[in-house]
MDTraj code that builds the backbone (N, CA, C; nanometers):
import mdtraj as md
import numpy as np

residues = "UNK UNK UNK UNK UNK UNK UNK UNK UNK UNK UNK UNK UNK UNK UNK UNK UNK UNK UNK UNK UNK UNK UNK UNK UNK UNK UNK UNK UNK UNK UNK UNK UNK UNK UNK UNK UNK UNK UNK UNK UNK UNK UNK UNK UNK UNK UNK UNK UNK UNK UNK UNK UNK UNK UNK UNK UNK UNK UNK UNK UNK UNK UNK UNK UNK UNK UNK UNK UNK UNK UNK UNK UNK UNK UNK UNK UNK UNK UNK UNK UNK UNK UNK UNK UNK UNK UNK UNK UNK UNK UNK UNK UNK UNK UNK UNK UNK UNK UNK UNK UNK UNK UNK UNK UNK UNK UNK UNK UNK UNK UNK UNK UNK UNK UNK UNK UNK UNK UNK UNK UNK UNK UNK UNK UNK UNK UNK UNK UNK UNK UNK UNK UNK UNK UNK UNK UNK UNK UNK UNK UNK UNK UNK UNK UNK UNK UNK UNK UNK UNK UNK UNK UNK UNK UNK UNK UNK UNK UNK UNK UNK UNK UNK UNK UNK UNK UNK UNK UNK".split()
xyz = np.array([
    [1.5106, -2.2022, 0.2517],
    [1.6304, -2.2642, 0.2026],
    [1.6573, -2.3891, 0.2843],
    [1.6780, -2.4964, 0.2205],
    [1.7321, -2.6541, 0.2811],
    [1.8132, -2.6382, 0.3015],
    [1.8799, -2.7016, 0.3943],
    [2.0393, -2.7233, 0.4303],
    [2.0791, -2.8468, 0.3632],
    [2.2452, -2.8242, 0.3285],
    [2.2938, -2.9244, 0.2893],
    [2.3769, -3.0097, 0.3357],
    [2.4357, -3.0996, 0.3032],
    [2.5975, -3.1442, 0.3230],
    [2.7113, -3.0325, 0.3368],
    [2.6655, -3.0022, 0.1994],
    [2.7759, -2.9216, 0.1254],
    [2.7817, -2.7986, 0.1446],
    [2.7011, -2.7229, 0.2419],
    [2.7322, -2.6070, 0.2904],
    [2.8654, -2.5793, 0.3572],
    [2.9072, -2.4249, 0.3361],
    [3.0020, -2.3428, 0.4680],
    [2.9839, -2.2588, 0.5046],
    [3.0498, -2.2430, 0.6216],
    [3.0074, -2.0973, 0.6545],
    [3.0811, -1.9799, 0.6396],
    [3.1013, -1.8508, 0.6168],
    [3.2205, -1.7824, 0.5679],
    [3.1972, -1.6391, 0.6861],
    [3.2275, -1.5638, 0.6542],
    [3.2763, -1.4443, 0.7086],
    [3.1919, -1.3026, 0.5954],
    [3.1289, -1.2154, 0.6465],
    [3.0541, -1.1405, 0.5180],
    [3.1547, -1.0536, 0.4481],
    [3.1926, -1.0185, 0.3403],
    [3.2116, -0.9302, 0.2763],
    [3.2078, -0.7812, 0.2500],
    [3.2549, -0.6835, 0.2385],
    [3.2296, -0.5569, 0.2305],
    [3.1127, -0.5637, 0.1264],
    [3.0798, -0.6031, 0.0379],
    [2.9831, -0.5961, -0.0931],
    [2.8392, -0.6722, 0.0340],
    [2.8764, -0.7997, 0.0753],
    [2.7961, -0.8767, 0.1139],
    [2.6828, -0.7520, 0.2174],
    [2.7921, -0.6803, 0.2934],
    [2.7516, -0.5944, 0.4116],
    [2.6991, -0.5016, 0.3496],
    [2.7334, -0.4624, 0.2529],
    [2.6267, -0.3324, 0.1652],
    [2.5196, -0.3657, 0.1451],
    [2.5069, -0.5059, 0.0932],
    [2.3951, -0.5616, 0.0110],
    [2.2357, -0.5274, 0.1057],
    [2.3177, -0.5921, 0.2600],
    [2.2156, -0.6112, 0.3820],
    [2.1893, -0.4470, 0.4567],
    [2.2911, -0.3723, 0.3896],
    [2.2164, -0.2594, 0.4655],
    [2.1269, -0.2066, 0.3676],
    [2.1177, -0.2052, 0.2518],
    [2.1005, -0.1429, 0.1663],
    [1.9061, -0.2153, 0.1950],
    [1.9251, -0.3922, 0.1814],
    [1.8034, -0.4171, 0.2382],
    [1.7422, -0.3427, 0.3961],
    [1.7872, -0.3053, 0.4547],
    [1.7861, -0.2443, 0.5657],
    [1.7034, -0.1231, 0.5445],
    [1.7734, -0.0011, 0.4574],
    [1.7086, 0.1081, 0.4444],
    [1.6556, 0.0981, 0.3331],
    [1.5402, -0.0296, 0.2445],
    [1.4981, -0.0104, 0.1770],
    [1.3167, -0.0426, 0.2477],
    [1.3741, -0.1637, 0.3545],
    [1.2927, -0.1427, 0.4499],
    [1.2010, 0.0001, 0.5727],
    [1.3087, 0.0615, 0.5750],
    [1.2952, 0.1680, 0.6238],
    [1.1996, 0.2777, 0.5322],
    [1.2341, 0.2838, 0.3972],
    [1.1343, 0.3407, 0.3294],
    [1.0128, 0.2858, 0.3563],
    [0.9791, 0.1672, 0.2982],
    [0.8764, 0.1242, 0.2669],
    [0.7865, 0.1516, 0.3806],
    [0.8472, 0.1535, 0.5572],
    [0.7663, 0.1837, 0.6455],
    [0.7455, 0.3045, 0.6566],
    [0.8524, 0.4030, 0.6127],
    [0.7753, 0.5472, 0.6160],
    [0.6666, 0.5748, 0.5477],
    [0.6886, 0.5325, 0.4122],
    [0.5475, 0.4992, 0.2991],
    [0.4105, 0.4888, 0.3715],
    [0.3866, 0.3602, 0.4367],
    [0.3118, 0.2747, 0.5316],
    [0.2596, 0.4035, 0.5901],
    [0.3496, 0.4506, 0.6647],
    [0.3080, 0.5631, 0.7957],
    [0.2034, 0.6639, 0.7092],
    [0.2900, 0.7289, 0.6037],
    [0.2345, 0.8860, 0.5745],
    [0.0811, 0.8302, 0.4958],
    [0.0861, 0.7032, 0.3988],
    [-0.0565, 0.6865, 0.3890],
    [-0.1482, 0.6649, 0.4579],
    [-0.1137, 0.5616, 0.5606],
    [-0.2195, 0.5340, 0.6210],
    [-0.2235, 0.6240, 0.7683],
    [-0.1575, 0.7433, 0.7807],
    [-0.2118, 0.8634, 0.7880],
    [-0.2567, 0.9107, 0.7618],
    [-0.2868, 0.9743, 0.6623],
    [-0.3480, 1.0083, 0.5263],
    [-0.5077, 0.9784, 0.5373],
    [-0.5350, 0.8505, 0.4868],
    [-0.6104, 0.7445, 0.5117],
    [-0.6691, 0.7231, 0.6283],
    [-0.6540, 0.7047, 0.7069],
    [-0.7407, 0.7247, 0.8336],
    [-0.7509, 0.8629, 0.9081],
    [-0.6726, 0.9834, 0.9107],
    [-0.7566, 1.0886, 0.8984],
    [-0.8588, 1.1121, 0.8117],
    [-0.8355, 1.1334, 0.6968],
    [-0.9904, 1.1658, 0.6150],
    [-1.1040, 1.0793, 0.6260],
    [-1.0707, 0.9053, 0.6516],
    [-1.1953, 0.8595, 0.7249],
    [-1.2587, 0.8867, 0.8460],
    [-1.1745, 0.9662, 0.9076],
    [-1.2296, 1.0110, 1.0532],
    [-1.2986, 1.1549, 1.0505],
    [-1.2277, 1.2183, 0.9431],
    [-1.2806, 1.3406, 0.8997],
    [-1.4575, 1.3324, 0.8321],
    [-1.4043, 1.2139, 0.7450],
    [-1.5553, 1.1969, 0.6315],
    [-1.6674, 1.1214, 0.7086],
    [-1.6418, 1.0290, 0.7644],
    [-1.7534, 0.9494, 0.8525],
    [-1.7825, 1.0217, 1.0145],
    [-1.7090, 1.0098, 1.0968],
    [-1.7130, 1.0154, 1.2213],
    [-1.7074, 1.1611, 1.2769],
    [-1.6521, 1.2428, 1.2251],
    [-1.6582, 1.3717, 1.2589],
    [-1.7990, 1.4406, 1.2822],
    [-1.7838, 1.5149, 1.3864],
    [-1.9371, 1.5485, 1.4766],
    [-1.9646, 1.6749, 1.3825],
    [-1.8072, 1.7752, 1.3742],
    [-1.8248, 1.8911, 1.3526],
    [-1.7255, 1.9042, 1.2119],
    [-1.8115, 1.9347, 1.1001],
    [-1.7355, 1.8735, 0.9500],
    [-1.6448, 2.0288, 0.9352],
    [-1.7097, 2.1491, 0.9693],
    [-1.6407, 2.2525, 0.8935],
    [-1.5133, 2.2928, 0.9899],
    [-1.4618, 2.2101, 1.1121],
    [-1.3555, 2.2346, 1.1354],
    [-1.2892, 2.0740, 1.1660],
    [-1.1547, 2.0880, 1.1713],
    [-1.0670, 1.9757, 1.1932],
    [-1.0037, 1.9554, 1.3396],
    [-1.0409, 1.8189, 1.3778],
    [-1.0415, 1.7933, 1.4764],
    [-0.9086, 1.7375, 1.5156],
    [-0.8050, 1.8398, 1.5648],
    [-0.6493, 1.8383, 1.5752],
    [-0.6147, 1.7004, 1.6517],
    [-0.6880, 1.7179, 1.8166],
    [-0.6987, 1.5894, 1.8678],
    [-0.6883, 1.4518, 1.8106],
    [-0.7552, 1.3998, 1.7561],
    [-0.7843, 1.2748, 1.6431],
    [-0.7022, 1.2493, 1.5730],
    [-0.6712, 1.4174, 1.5392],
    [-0.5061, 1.3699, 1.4113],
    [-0.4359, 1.3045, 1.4919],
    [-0.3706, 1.3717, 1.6203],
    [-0.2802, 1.2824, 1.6488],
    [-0.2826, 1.1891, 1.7125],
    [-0.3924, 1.1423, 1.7888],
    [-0.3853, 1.0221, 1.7773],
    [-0.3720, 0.9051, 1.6615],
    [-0.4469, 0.9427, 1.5756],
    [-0.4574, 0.8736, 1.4376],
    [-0.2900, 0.8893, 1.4074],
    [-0.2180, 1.0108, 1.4148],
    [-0.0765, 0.9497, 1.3791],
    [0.0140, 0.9066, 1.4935],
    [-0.0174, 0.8835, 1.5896],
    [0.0637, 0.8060, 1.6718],
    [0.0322, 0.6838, 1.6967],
    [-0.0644, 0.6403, 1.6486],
    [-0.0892, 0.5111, 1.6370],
    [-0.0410, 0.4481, 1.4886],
    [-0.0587, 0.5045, 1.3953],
    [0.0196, 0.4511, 1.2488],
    [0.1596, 0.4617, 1.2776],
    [0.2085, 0.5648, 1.3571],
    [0.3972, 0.5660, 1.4236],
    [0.4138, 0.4636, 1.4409],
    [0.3494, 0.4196, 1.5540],
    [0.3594, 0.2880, 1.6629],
    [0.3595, 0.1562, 1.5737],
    [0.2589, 0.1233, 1.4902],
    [0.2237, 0.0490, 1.4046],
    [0.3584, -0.0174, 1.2721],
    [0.4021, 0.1484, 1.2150],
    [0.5088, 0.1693, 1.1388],
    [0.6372, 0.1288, 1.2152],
    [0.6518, 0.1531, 1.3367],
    [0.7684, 0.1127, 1.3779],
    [0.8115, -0.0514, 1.3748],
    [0.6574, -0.1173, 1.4616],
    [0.6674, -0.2312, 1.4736],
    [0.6948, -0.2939, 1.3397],
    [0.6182, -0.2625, 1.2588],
    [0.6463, -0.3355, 1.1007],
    [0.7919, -0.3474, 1.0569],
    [0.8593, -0.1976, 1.0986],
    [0.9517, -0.1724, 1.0503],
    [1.1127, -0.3307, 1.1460],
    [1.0856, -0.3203, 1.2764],
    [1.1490, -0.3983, 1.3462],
    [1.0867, -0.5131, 1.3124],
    [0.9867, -0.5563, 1.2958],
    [0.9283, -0.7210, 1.2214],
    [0.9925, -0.7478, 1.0732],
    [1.0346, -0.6801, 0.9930],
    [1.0912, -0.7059, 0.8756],
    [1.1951, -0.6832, 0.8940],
    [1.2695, -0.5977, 0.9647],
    [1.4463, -0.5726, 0.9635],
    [1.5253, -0.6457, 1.0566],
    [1.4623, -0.7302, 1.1662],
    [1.5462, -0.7663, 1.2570],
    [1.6384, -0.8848, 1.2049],
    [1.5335, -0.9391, 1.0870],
    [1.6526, -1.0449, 1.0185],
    [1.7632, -1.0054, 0.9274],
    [1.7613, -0.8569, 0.9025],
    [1.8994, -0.8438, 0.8143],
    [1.9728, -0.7462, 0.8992],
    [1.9580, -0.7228, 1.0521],
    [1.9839, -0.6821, 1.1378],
    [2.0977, -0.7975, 1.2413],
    [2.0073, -0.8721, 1.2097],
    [2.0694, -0.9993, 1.3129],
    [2.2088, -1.0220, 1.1993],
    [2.2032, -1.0629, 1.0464],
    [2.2841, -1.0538, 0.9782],
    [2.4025, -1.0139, 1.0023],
    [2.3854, -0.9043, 0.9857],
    [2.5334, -0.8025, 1.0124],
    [2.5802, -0.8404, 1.1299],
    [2.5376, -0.8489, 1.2386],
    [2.5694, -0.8195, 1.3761],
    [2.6319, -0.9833, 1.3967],
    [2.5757, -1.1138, 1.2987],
    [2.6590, -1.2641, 1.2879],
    [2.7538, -1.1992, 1.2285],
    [2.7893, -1.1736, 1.1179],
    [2.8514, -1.1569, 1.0526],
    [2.8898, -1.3108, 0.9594],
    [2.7671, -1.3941, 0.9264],
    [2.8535, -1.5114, 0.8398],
    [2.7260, -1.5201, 0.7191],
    [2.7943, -1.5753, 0.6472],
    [2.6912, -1.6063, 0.5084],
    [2.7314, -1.7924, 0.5159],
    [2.6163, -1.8202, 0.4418],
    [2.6549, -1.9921, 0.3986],
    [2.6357, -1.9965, 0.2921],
    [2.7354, -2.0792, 0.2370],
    [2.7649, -2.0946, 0.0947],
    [2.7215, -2.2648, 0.0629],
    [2.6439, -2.2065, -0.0606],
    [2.5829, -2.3847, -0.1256],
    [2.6168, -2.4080, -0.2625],
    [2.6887, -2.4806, -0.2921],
    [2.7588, -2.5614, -0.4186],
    [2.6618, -2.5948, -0.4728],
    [2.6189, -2.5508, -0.6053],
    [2.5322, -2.5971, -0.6877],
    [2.5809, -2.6292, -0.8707],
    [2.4788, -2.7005, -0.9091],
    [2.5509, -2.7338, -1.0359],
    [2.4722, -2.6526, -1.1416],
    [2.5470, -2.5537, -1.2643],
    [2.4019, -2.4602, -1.3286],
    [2.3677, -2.6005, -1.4701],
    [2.2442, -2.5889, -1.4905],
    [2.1497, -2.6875, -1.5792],
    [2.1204, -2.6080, -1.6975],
    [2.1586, -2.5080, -1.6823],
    [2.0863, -2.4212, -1.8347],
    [2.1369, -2.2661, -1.7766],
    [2.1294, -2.2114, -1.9227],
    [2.1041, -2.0677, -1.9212],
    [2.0657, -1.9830, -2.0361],
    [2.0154, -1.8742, -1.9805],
    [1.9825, -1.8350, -2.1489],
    [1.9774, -1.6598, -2.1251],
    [1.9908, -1.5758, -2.2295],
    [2.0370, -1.5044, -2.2614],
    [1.8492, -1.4186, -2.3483],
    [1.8163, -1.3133, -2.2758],
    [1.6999, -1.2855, -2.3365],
    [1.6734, -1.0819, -2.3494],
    [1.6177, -1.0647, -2.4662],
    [1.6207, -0.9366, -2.5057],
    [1.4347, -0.8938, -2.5037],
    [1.4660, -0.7671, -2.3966],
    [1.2861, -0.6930, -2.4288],
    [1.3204, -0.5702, -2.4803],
    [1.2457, -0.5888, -2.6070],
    [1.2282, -0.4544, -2.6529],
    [1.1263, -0.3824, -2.6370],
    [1.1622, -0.2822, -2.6777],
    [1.0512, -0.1779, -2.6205],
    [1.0164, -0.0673, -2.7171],
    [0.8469, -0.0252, -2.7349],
    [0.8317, 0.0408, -2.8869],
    [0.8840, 0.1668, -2.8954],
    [0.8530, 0.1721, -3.0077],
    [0.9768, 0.3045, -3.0960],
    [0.9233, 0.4386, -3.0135],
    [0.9731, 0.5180, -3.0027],
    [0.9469, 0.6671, -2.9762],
    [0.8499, 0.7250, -3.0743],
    [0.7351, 0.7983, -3.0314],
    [0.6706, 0.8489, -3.1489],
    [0.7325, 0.9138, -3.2618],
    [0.6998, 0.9201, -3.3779],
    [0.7797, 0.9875, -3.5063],
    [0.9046, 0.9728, -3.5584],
    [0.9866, 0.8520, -3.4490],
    [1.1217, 0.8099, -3.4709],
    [1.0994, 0.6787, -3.5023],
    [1.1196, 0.6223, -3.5734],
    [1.0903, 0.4623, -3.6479],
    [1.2103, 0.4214, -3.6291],
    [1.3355, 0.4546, -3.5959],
    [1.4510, 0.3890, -3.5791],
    [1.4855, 0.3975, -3.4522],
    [1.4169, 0.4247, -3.3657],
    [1.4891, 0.4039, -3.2032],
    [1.4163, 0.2805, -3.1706],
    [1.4768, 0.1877, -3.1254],
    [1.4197, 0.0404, -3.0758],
    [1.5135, 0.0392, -2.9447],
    [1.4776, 0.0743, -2.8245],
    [1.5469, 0.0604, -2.6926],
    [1.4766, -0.0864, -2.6471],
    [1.6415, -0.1710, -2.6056],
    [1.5533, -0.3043, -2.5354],
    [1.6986, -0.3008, -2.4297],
    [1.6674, -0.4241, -2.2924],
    [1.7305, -0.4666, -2.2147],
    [1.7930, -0.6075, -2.2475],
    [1.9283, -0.6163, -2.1869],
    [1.9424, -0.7579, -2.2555],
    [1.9293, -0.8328, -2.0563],
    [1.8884, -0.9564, -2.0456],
    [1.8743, -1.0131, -1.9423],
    [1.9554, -1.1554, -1.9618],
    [2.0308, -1.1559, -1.8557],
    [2.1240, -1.3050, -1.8280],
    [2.0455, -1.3758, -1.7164],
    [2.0314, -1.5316, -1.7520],
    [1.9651, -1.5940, -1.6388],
    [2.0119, -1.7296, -1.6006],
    [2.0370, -1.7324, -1.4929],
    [2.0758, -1.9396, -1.5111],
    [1.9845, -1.9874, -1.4441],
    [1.9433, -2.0985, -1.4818],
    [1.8643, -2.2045, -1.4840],
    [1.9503, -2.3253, -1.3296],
    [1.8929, -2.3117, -1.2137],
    [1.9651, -2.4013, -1.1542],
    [1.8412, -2.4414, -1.0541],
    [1.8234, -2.5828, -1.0406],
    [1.7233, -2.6465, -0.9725],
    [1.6210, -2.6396, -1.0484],
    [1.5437, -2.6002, -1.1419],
    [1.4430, -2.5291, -1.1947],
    [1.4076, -2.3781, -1.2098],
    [1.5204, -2.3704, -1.1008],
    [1.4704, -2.1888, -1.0669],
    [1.5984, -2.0921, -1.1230],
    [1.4836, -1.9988, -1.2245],
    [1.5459, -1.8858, -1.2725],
    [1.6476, -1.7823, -1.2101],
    [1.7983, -1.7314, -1.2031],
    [1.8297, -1.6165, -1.1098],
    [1.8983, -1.5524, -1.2667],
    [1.8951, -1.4084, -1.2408],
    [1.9698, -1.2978, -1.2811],
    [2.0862, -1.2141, -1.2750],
    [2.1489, -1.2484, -1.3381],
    [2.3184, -1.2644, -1.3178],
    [2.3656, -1.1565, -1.4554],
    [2.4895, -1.0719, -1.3683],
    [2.5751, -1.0013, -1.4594],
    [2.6183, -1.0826, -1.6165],
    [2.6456, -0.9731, -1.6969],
    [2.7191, -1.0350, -1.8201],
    [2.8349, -1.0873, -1.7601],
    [2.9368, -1.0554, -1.7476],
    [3.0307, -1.1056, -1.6744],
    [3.0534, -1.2712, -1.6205],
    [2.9297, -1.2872, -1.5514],
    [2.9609, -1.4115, -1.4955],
    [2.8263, -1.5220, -1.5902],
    [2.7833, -1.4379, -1.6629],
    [2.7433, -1.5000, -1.7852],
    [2.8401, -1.5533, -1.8705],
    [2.9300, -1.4840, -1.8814],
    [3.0362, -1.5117, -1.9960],
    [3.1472, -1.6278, -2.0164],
    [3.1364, -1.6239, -1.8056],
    [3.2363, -1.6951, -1.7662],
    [3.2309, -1.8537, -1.7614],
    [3.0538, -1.8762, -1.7404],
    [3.0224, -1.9952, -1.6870],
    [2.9345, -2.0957, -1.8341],
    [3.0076, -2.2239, -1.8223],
    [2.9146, -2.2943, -1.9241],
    [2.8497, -2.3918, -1.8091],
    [2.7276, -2.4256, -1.8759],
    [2.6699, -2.5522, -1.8622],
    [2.7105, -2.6611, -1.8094],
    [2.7105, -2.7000, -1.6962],
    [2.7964, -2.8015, -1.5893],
    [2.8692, -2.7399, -1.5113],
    [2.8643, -2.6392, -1.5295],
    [2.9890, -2.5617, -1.4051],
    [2.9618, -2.5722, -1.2755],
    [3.0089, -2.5303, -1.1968],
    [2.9654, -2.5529, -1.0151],
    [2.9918, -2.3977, -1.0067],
    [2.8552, -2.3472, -0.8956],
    [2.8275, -2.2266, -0.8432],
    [2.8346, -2.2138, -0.7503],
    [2.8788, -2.1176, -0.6568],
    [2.8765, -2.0765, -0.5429],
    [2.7718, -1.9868, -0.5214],
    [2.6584, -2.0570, -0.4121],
    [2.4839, -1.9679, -0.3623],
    [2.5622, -1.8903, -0.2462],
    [2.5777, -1.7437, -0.2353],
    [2.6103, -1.7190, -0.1187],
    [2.4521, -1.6653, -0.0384],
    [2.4164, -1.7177, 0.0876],
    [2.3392, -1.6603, 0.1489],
    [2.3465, -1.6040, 0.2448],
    [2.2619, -1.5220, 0.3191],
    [2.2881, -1.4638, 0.4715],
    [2.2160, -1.5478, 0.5651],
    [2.3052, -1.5551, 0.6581],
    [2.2389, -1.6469, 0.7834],
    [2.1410, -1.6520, 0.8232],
    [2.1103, -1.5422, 0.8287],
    [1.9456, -1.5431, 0.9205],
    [1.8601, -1.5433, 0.8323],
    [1.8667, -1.4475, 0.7168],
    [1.7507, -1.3666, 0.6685],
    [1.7325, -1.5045, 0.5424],
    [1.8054, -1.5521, 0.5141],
    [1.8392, -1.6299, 0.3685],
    [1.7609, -1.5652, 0.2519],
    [1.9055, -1.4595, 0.2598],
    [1.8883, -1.3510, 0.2069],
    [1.9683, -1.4220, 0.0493],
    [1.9783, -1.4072, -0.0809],
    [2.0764, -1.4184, -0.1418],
    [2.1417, -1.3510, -0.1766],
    [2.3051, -1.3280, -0.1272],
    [2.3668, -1.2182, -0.1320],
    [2.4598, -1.2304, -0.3126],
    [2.5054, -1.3229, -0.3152],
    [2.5737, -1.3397, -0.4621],
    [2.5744, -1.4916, -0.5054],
    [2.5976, -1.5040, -0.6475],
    [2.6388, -1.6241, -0.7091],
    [2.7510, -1.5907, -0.7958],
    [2.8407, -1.6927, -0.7510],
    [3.0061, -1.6794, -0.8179],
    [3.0651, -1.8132, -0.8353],
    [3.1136, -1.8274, -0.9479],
    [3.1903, -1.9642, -1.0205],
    [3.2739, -2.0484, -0.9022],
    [3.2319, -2.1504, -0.9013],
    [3.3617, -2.2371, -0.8527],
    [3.4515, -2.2609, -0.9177],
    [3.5656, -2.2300, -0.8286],
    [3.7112, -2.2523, -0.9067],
    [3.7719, -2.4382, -0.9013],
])
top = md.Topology()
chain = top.add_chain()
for i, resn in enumerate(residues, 1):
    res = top.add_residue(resn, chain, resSeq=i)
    for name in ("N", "CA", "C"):
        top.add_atom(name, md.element.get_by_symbol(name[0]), res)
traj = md.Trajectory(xyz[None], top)
């Protein structure tokens, strides 16, 4: 993200602060994920290749093999979270005034259920068009905003994270 003129800086939000924990423990999954496969995964290669003695399991190895994917998992885990970590703990977002250029309004459907010819389930998707670049926005603030309006980019400090987009008044 560029900096502007026209930036500020604000104070985070109860919504804003959800947003970043929520990135927080979504991070946290993804490294447990990390861990249990490539646990997984490098035991049975140690099992299938390297193992001296195949018809028993070599307890030793396991754990090393999982205290080293721990170690590994942790670090990953503090290399991706410390920026929505640092977040919270600023506590400010910066806000960038932008002007929206377009928007458009788009439907996926999706095929019928077998033997039911009348169920057609689709999503409807809201998008504005600002800089060139596509974002995904509630009906709501679809409804609200025409073409020339001024937006408020809220981001997070560190992470430039995007936490919301909301109408200028």
């Amino acid at each position: 993200m560029r900096t502007s003129k026209y930036q500020m800086r604000r104070g985070l939000s109860k919504t804003d602060r959800k947003v970043l924990r929520t990135q927080y423990i979504n991070v946290l999954g993804l490294c447990v994920l990390v861990f249990v496969l490539t646990t997984v995964v490098g035991v049975t290669i140690y099992e299938l290749f390297f193992d001296l003695n195949p018809d028993a399991l070599h307890t030793k190895m396991m754990i090393y093999v999982s205290m080293g994917t721990l170690i590994l998992s942790i670090m990953l885990y503090f290399l991706i979270s410390h920026k929505y970590y640092r977040d919270l703990q600023f506590n400010e977002k910066i806000q960038l005034t932008k002007t929206l250029t377009g928007k458009s309004k788009t439907a996926d459907y999706a095929a019928s259920v077998r033997g039911n010819s009348m169920s057609k389930t689709y999503t409807v998707r809201f998008e504005f068009l600002v800089d060139d670049i596509k974002f995904n926005v509630d009906k709501e603030l679809f409804e609200r905003c025409a073409e020339g309006d001024k937006l408020i980019f809220n981001y997070a400090l560190k992470s430039h994270y995007l936490l919301s987009i909301e109408k200028a008044d």
